[in-house]
N, C-alpha and C positions, 0 to 999 in steps of 0.2 A: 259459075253460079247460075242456078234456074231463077224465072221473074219472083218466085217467092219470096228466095232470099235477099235479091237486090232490094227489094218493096221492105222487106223489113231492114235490112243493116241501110237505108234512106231516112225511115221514120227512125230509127234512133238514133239518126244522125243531126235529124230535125229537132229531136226532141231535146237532143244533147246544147245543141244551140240555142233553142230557146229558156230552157233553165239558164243559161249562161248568162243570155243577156238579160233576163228578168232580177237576178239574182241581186239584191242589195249591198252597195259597195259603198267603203264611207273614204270620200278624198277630201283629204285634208292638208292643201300646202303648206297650211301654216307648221305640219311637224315632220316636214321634211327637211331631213339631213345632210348635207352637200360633204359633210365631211367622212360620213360610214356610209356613205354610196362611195364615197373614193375608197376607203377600205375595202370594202365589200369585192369592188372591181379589181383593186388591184391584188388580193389573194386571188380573186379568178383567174386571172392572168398570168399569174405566178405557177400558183395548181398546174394551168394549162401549158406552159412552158416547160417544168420541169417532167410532167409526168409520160408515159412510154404507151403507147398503141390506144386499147379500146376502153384504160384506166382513165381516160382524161376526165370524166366527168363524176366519177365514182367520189373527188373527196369535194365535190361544192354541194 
């Protein structure tokens, strides 16, 4: 890569980060789930156990 390109794939690398962290998030613990977070994880688990090579992530 010549200085151009680095200078620019930087800045919107920078700029990628900064929407991120600017970006409005609403946390709320009062409506978290302790029971479909156990769900949630254990089909991941499951998904990732049964499935064969570069499919592993294709059904979560």
């Amino acid at each position: 890569m010549n200085r151009r390109t680095s200078i620019l794939t930087l800045a919107l690398v920078l700029g990628a980060i900064g929407v991120y962290a600017s970006w409005p998030r609403n946390a709320d613990l009062r409506r978290f789930e302790p029971a479909e977070i156990a769900r949630l994880e254990t089909a991941m688990w499951r998904a990732a156990s049964n499935s064969t090579g570069g499919r592993r992530g294709a059904r979560l």
